[in-house]
C-alpha positions as CSV (number, residue, x, y, z in Angstrom):
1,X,-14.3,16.8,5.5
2,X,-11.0,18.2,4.7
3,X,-10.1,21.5,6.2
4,X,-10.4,24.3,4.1
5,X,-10.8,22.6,0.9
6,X,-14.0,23.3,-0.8
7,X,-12.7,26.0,-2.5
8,X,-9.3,25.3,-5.0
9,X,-8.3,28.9,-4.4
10,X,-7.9,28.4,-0.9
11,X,-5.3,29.5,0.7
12,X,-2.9,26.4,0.9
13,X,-1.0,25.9,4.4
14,X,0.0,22.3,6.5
15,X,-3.5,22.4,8.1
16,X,-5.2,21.3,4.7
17,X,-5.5,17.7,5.6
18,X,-7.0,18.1,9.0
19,X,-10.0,15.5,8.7
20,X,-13.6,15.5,10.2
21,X,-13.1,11.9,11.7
22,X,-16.5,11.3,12.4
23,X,-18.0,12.6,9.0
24,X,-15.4,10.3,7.0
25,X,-16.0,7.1,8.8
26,X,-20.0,8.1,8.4
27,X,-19.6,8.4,5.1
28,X,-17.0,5.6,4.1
29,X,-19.3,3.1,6.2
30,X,-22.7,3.8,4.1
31,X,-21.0,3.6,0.9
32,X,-19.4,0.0,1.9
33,X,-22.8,-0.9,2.9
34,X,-24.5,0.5,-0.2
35,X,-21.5,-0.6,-2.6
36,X,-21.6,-4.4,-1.2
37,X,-25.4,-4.5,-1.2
38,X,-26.5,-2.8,-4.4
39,X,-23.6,-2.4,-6.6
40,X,-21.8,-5.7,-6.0
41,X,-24.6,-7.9,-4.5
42,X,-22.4,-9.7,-2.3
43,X,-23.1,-10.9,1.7
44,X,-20.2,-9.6,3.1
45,X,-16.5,-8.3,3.1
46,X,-13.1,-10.9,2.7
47,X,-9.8,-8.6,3.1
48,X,-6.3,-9.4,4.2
49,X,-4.7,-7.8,7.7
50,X,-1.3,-7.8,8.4
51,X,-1.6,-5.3,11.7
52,X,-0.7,-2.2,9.2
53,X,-2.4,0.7,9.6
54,X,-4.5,0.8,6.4
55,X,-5.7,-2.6,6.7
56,X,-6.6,-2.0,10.2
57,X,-8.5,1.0,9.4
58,X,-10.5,-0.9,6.6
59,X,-11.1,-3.6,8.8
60,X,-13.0,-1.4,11.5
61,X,-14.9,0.4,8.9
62,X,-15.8,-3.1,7.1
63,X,-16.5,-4.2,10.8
64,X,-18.9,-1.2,12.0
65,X,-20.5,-1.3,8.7
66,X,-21.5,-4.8,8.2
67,X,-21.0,-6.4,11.6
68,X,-18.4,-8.7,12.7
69,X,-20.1,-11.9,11.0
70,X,-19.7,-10.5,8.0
71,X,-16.5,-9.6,7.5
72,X,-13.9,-11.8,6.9
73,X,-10.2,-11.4,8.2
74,X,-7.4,-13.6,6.5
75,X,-3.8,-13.7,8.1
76,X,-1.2,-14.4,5.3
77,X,2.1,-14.8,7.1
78,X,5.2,-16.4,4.8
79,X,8.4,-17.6,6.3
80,X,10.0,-14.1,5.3
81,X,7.8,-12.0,6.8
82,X,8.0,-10.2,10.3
83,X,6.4,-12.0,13.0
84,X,5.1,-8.9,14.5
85,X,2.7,-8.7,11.3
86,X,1.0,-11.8,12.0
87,X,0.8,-11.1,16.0
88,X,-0.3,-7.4,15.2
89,X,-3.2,-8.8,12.6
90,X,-4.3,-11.2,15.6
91,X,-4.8,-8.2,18.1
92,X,-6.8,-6.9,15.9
93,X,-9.1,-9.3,14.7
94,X,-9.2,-9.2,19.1
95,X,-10.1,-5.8,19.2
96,X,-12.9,-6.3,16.2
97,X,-14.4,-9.4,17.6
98,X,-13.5,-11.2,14.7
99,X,-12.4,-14.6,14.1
100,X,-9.6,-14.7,11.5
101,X,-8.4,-17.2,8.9
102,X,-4.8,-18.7,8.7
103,X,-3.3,-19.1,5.5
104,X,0.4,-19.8,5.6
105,X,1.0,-19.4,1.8
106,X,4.8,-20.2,1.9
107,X,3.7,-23.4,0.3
108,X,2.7,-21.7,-2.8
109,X,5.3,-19.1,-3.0
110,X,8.1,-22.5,-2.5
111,X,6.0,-23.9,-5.6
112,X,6.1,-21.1,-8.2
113,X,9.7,-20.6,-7.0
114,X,9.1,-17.2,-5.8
115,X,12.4,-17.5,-3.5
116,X,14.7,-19.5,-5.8
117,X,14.0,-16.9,-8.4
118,X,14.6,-13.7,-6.5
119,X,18.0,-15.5,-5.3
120,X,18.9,-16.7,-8.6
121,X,18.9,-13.2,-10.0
122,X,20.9,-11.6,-6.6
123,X,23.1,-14.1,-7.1
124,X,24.0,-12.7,-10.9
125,X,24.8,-9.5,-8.4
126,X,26.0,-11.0,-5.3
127,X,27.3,-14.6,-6.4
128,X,28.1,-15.3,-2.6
129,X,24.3,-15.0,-1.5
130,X,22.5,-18.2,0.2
131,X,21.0,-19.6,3.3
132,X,20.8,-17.6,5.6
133,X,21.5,-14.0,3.9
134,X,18.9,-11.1,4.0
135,X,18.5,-8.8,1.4
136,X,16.1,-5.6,0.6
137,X,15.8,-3.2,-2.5
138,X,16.2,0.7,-1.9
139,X,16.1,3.6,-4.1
140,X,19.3,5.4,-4.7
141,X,20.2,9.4,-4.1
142,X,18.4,12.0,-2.4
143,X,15.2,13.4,-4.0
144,X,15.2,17.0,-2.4
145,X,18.6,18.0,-2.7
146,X,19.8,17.2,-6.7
147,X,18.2,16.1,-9.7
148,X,18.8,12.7,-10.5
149,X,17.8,9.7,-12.7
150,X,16.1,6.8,-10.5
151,X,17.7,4.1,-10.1
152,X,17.5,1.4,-7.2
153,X,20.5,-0.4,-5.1
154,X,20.4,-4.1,-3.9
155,X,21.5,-4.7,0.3
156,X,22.7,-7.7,1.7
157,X,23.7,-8.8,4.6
158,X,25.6,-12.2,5.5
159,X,24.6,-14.5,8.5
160,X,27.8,-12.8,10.3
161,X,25.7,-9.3,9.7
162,X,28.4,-7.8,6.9
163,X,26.5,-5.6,4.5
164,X,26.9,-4.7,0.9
165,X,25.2,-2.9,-2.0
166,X,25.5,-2.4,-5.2
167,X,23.4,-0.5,-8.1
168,X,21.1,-3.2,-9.5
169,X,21.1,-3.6,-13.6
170,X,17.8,-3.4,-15.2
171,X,17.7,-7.0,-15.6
172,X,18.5,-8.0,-11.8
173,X,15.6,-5.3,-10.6
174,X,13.4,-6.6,-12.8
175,X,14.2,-10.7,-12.1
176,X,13.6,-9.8,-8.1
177,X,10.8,-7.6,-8.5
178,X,8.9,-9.9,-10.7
179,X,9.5,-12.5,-8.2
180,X,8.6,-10.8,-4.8
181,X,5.1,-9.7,-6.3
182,X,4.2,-13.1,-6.5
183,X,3.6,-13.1,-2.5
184,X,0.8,-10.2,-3.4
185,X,-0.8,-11.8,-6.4
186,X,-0.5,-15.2,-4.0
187,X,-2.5,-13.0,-1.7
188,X,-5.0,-12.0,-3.5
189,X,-5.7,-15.3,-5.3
190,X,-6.5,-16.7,-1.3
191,X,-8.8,-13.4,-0.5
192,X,-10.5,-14.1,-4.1
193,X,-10.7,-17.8,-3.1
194,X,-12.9,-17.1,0.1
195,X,-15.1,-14.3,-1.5
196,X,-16.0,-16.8,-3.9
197,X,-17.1,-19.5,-1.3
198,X,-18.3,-17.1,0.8
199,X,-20.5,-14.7,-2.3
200,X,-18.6,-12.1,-0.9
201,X,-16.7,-9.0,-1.9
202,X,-13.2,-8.2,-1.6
203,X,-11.9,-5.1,0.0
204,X,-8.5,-3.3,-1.3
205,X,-6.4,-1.3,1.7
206,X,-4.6,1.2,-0.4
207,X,-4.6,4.9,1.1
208,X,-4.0,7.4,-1.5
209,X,-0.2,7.8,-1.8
210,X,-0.4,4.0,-3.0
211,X,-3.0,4.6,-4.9
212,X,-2.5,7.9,-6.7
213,X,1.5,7.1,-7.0
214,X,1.1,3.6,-8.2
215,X,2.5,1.3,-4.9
216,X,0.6,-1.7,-5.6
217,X,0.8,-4.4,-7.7
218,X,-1.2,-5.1,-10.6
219,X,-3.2,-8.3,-10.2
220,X,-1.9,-8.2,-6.4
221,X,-3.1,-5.5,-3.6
222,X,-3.9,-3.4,-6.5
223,X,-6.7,-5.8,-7.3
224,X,-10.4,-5.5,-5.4
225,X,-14.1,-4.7,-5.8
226,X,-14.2,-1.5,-3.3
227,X,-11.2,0.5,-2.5
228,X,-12.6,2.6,0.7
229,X,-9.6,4.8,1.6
230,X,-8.3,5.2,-1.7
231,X,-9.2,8.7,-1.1
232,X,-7.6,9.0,2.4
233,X,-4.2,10.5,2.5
234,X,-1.3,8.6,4.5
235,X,-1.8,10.8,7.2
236,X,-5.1,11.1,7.3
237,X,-5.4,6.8,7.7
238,X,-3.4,7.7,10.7
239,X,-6.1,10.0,12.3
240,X,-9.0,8.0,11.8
241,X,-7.4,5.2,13.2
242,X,-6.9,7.6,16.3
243,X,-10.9,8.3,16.0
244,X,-11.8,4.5,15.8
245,X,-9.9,3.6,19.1
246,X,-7.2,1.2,17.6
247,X,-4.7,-0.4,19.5
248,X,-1.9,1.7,20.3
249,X,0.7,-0.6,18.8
250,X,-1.4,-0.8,15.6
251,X,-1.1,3.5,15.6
252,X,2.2,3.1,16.7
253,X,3.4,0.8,13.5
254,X,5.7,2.9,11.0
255,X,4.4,1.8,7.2
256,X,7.1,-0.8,6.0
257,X,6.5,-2.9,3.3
258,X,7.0,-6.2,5.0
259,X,8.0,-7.7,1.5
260,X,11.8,-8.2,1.8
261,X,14.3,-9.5,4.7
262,X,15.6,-6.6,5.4
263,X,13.8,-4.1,7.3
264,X,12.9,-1.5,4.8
265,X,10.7,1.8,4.9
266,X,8.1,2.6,2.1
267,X,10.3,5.9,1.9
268,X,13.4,3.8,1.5
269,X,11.5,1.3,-1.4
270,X,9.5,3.8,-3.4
271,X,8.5,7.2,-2.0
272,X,11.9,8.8,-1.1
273,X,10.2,11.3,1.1
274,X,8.4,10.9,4.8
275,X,5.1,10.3,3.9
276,X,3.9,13.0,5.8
277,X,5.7,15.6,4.0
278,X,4.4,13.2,0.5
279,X,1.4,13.7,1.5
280,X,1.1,17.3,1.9
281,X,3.0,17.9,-1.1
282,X,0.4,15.5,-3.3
283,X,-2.3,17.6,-1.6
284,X,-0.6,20.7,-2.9
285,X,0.1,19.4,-6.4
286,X,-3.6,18.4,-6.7
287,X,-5.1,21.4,-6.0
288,X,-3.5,23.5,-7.8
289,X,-1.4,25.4,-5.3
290,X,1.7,27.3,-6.3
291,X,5.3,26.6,-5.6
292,X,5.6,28.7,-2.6
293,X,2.7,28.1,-1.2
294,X,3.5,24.3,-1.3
295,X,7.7,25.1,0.4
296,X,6.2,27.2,3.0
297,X,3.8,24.6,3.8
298,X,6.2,21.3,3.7
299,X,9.5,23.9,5.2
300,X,11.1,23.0,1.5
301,X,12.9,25.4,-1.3
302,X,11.6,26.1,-4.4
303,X,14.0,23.7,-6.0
304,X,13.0,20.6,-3.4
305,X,9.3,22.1,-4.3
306,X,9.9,21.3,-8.0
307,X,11.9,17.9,-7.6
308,X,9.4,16.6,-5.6
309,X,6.3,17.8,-8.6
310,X,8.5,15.9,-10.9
311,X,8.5,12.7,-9.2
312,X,4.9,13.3,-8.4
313,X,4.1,13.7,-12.1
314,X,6.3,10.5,-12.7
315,X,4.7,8.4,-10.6
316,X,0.8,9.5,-11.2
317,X,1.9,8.1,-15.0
318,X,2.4,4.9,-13.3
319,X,-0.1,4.4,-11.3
320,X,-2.7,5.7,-14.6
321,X,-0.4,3.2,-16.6
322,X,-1.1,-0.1,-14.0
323,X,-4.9,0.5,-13.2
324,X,-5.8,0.9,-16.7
325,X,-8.1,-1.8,-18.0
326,X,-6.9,-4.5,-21.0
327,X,-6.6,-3.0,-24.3
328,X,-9.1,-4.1,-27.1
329,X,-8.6,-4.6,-30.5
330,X,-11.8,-3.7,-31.0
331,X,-14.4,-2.1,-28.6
332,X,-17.0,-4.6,-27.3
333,X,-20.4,-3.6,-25.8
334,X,-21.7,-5.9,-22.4
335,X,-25.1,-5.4,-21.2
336,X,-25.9,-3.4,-18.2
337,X,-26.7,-5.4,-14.9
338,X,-30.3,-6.5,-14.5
């Protein structure tokens, strides 16, 4: 399905992740249908939208595979997150014929103390933060043009609209990340919630920067019985969703992470480059291309070409790290399923 790719000595260029549309969503579509009957024996598909382009793109397959009554759409807005998300998740469930579920999970994130956690710890950072600030987390330096140690900066911004930053200590990072993942653990409890009512399966939206690179959270979007565009580049999400017919808004939508009050990019958060270029460069890493194949193919020196490997490399140890299963003290055999 990918252009130019069944052989790993081919000759590497920015065509190679031209995708055969049609096969993709063929194939993607039996294998949901197969997974959720045979493997999984469950009725039907629960997964969250937010009007993102992966989600929307999982949603349609889910929907053309199984039928709108079986696939279940759940809205998850929070008083922090963009309106446009829940408004954008509604045309959709439009578009797909599909009647979505509201769950408004501020409640929950208000009673684990997501919010008065992740301001408690800016506040060690920022003592003047309160009502009415915004605040988002960004990674620090420029990826392509020196080698650097990573490191992330804090932004806030005052009701009057004055910004600040500052390098964020271990501690603080840690203290607001810790908290802000509750909303996608929150999430994921409410899809796991309704695929239990419901004897269904739940469906995971990463695309596979997130997945190969380690953007998700562990116990959070990370977590889900069939991952069907795990294998999908970025860019490649963004073509089939071309093929399918979704709305042009929904095509339109830039990938943000939605997470913090601040508008902020997934390059800003955690890839540090346009994921189209990320893309092409993870394509180029993973089949074995050299160098200068790679900088002739994203427009990059030999230098950017190696900076960007490294952080690559860096991140694939994460993402091995997070999805790995619990360690055992000792190994312990379960029978296969009947």
């Amino acid at each position: 399905m990918l252009n130019a790719l069944s052989s790993p000595l081919a000759q590497f260029d920015s065509k190679a992740l031209d995708l055969d549309c049609a096969a993709a969503a063929r194939e993607i579509e039996d294998a949901i249908q197969r997974i959720v009957a045979q493997d999984l024996r469950r009725q039907g598909i629960v997964l969250g939208v937010s009007g993102g382009i992966d989600s929307s793109v999982c949603a349609t397959l889910a929907v053309r595979a199984l039928g709108p009554e079986r696939v279940l759409c759940i809205l998850m807005p929070e008083k922090e997150n963009s309106p446009k998300s829940t408004r954008l998740g509604t045309l959709l469930c439009e578009h797909l014929g599909v009647t979505p579920v509201m769950e408004n999970i501020t409640g929950p994130l208000e009673a684990l103390g997501c919010y008065e956690r992740r301001d408690n710890a800016i506040r060690r950072l920022f003592p003047e933060f309160g009502p009415g600030w915004k605040q988002k987390i960004g990674l620090a330096g420029n990826l392509l043009d020196a080698d650097r140690v990573n490191y992330f900066t804090l932004t806030v911004e005052s009701p009057d609209g004055e910004r600040q930053t500052s390098r964020m200590p271990v501690d603080v990072y840690l203290d607001v990340v810790a908290a802000t993942n509750l909303k996608q653990r929150i999430r994921k409890t409410v899809e796991y919630t309704h695929a239990d009512r419901l004897n269904y399966a739940v469906l995971g939206t990463p695309n596979r920067l997130e997945y190969e690179l380690g953007f998700f959270v562990r116990g959070g979007d990370g977590l889900a019985d069939l991952k069907p565009i795990a294998h999908l580049y970025k860019s490649q999400v963004y073509q089939m969703a071309a093929y399918l017919g979704l709305p042009a808004e929904i095509q339109a939508q830039s990938p943000s992470t939605d997470t913090y009050t601040l508008p902020q990019s997934q390059e800003e958060f955690y890839y540090a480059l346009p994921y189209d270029k990320l893309d092409l460069a993870l394509c180029a890493y993973g089949r074995g291309a050299t160098e200068e194949e790679a900088a002739a193919a994203l427009g990059l020196t030999l230098p950017q070409v190696r900076r960007v490997y490294k952080d690559i490399t860096a991140k694939r140890r994460t993402s091995a790290r997070i999805l790995r299963d619990a360690h055992l003290i000792q190994p312990v055999s379960v029978g296969e399923e009947a």
